[in-house]
N, C-alpha and C positions, 0 to 999 in steps of 0.2 A: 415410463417417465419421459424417454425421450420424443414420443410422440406426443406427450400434453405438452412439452417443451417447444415444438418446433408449431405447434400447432397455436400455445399460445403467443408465439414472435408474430404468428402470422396476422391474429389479431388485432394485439397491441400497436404494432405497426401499420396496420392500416387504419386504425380509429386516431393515431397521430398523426398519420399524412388527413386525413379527412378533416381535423381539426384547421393543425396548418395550413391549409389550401381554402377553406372555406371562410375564416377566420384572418386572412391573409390581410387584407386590406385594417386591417383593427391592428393588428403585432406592427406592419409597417408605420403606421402614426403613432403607437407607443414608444417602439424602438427608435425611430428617425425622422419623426415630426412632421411625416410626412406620407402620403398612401405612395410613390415613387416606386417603393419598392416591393408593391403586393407581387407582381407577375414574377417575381426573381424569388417572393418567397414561395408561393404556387409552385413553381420549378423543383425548390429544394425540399417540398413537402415530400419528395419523393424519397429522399436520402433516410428517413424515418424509416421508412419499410426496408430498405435495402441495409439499414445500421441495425434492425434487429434481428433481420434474418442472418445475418453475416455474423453478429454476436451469438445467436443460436447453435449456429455450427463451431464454432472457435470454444465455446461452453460445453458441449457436449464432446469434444476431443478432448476437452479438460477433465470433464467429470469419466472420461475410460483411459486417463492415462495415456495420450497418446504426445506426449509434450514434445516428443520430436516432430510430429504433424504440424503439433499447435506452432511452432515458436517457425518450423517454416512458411507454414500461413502469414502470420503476423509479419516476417520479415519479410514475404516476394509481396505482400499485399501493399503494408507499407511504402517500399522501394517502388515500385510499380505507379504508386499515386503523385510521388514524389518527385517522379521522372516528366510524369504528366502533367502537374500543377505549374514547376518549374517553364517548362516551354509554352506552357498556356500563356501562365502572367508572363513571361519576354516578350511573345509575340502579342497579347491581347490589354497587357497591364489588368489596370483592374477589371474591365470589362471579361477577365476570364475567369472570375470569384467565382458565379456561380456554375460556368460547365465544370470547373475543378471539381470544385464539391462534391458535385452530382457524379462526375465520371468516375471521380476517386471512390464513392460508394459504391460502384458498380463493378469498381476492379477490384475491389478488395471482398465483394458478396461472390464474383466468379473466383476469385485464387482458395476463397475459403470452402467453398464448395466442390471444390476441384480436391484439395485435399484432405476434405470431412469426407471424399467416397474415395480415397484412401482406404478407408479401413471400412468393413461389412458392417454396420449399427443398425440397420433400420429391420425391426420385426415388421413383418406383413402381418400384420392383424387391423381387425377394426376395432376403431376406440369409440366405444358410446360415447353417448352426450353423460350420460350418469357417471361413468367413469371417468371422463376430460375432466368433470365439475367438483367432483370428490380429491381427485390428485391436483388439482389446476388450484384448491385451495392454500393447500401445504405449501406450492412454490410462489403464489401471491402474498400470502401470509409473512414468509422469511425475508420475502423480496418489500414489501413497505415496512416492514422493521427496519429492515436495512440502509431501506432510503431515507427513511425519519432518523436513523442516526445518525446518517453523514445530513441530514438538513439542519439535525438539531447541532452538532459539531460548527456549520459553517456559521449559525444564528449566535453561538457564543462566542465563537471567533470574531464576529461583527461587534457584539456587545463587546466585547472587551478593546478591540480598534476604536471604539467611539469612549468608552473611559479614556483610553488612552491618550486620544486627541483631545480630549478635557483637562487630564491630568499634566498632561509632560507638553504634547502638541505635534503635527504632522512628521516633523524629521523623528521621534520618537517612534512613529509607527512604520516610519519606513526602518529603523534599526530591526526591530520584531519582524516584519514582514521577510528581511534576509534573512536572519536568522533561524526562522522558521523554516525559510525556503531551501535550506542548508540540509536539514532533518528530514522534513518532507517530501522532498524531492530527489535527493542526493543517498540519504541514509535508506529514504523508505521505498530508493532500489530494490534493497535484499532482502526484506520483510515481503514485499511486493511478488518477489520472484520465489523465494519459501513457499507462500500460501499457494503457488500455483500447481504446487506436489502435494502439499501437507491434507491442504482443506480435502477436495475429492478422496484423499487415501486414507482421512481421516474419516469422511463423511460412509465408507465404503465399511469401515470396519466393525463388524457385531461382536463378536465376545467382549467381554471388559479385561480380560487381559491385555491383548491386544491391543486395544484400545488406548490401555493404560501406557504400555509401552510404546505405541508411536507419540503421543503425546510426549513422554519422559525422551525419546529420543530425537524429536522436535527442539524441545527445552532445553539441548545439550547440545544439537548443532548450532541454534540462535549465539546462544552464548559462546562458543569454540569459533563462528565466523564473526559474531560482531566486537569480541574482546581485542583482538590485537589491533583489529580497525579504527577502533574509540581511542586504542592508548595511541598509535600514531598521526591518528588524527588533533590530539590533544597537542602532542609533542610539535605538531609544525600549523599551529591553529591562527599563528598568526598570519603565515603563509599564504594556507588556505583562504579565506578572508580577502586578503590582497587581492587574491589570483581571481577568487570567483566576482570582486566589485571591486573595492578601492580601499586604501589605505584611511579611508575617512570613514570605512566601516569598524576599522577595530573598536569601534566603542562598546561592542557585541560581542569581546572576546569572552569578557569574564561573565556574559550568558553564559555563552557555551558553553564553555567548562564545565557550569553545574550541569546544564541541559544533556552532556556525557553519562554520568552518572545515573541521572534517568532513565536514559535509553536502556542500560543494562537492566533497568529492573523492567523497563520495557520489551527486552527481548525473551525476559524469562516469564512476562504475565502474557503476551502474545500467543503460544501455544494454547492455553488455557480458554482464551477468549474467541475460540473455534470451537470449543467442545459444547456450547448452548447451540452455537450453529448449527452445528455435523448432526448433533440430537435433533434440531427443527423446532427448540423452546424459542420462537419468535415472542413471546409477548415477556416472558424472562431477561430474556436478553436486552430487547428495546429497556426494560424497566434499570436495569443493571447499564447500561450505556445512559443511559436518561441521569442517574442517581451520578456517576461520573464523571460526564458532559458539568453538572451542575458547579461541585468539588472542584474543579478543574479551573471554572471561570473563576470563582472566589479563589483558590487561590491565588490565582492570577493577579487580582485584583489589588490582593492583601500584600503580594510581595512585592509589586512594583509601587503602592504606595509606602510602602518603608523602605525597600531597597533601589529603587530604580531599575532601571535593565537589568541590573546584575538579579535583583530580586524574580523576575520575570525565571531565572535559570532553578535559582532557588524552590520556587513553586512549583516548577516543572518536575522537580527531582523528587521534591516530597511529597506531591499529586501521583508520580508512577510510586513511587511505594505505598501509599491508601490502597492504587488500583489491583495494584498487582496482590497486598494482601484481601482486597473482596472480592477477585476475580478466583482467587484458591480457597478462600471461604465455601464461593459458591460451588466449586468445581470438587471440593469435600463431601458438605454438606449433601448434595445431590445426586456426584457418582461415584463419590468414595474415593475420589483421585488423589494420590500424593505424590508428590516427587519423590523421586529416587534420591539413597543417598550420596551415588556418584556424581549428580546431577549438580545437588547443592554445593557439594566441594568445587566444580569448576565454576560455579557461580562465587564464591567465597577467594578461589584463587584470581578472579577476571577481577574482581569488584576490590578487593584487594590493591594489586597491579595499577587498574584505573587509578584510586583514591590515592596515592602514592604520587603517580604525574599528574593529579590535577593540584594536588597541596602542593607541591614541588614549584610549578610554574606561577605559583605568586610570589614566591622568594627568591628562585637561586639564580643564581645568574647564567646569561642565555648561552654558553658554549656548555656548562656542566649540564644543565637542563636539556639539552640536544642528547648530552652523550647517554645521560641516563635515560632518557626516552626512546632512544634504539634500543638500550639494553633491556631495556624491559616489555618494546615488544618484538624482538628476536627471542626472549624468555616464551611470550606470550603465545608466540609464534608456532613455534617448537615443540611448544605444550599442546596448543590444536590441532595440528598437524598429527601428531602421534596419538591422540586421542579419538579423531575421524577415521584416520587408518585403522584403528579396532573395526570399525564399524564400515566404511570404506575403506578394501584396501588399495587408495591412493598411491602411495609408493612401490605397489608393483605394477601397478598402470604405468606410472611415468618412468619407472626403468623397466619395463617389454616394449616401449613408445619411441623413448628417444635412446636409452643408455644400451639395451640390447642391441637396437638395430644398427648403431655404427660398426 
């Protein structure tokens, strides 16, 4: 796989520099009304090949588990581009757009390759054309499911922006848009950083035991990291807000709040909706993400015209519960999966906890509200801490770390 892998980056990347570059003068009058800027897109037709190659290798440190590789790649490639763009644009202003680009792709395809031959992967063997064609299906197949579900995600995300500027009007949609960007950006850090262990280790694993158990053990670190997070996030949600825009944003408080409670049934249908992946049911999954996507926008639709923003949190909450129970439907039905029932209990104690400060914070008043919101996540706290250390022992790590060595 790794040679239909590296073999199709090489493709793909060149049939999209050959596009862009040839094509150059036609994108230039779309994008800027003008042909000005074909020779600068010609230039960066080249970051195509040099951005798939470089994802090839960053992907395939991922799928053998080398995260320590991977995350040093990603940070000296990074740092390295960053260093160079920076002095570019002081000495060249914009005139340095496109060497940045270009050069940054090219430091970040040598940092990545410098330590994807880190570790031994590459079989000497030769790959027929039959055999490229046959395997090369499987990873095109999961890979346009994939893409059609975040296209079809961003197309409802539009519809519903454009209801929205109908219904309420543009300062409405900028409320959603923070809000959103709170979740998605901020939240969907540690969703983001999970699947970078789960999927591959998920994707790797054949008995259905096994299987079953990294799944149920996915499902129980989601909820043990993202529960005390939700309740302290809830507990200084005004704050937050402030800090990340402006006090002209709380009008999105009382989104959030429901939009917490989603997450957690978010965090527990997340593992689940790896397991069509890891299997490679690409036309399942699309079907199952499509049926979702749809749910998703009507609700949407349905709560912010009864509820206004607040209703927007509402629908979010009661959208990840449909999800989460057809995402176990299907993960039933198909590989017999259940959750564990230690599992459900700290979902029941999180979701508990949660429900408690977000009820809490539309009545009491804001110094008891604080105090009960530490306490309940230092409750929350304590709870996952002790429950990872079964599983991670965490607490002999940081006393042989800090507390032995003094």
């Amino acid at each position: 796989m790794i040679a239909v892998l590296k073999r199709l980056a090489w493709i793909s990347g060149c049939v999209g520099t050959a596009v862009v570059f040839f094509f150059s003068s036609y994108l230039s009058r779309v994008t800027f009304g003008s042909e000005d800027y074909s020779w600068g897109l010609k230039c960066l037709s080249l970051t195509l090949l040099f951005v798939q190659l470089t994802n090839s290798n960053l992907v395939i440190l991922q799928g053998l588990m080398k995260l320590g590789l991977l995350a040093k790649a990603n940070l000296v490639g990074n740092l390295l581009g960053l260093i160079y763009s920076l002095t570019l644009f002081y000495f060249l202003g914009s005139g340095g757009i496109v060497p940045s680009i270009l050069v940054t792709s090219i430091l970040t395809l040598g940092v990545g390759l410098y330590y994807s031959r880190q570790h031994d992967y590459l079989p000497a063997l030769h790959l027929s054309h039959e055999t490229f064609f046959i395997k090369s299906r499987e990873i095109i197949g999961l890979g346009v499911a994939m893409s059609a579900c975040n296209t079809l995600t961003l197309v409802c995300g539009y519809l519903f922006k454009i209801y929205l500027v109908k219904q309420g009007g543009v300062v409405d949609v900028g409320y959603y848009n923070a809000g959103y960007s709170i979740f998605s950006t901020y939240v969907g850090m540690i969703f983001t950083a999970m699947a970078t262990d789960f999927f591959p280790r998920l994707s790797s694993t054949k008995d259905s035991t096994s299987f079953s158990n990294s799944v149920n053990q996915q499902g129980e670190i989601a909820l043990l990291i993202m529960g005390p997070l939700l309740i302290i996030l809830v507990t200084f949600i005004n704050q937050v807000v402030s800090m990340l825009f402006s006090a002209d944003f709380l009008a999105i408080v009382g989104m959030l709040k429901w939009c917490v409670l989603g997450l957690l049934f978010k965090a527990l249908s997340w593992p689940l909706g790896f397991i069509l992946l890891s299997k490679g049911d690409s036309r399942f999954f699309f079907l199952s993400e499509l049926i979702a996507n749809v749910y998703f926008l009507a609700f949407n639709m349905i709560g912010y015209y009864v509820f206004g923003l607040q209703g927007i949190g509402i629908s979010f909450f009661a959208a990840y519960i449909v999800y989460f129970l057809q995402v176990l439907l299907i993960a039933r039905m198909k590989y017999s999966f259940r959750y564990e029932v230690k599992v459900i209990l700290v979902f029941c104690v999180m979701l508990t906890l949660l429900a408690i400060i977000v009820v809490l914070s539309f009545f009491l008043p804001l110094f008891y509200f604080f105090l009960i919101g530490i306490v309940l996540f230092l409750f929350a706290f304590v709870f996952a801490v002790r429950k990872i250390d079964k599983q991670v022992p965490i607490l002999q790590v940081i006393k042989e770390r800090f507390i032995n060595r003094k």
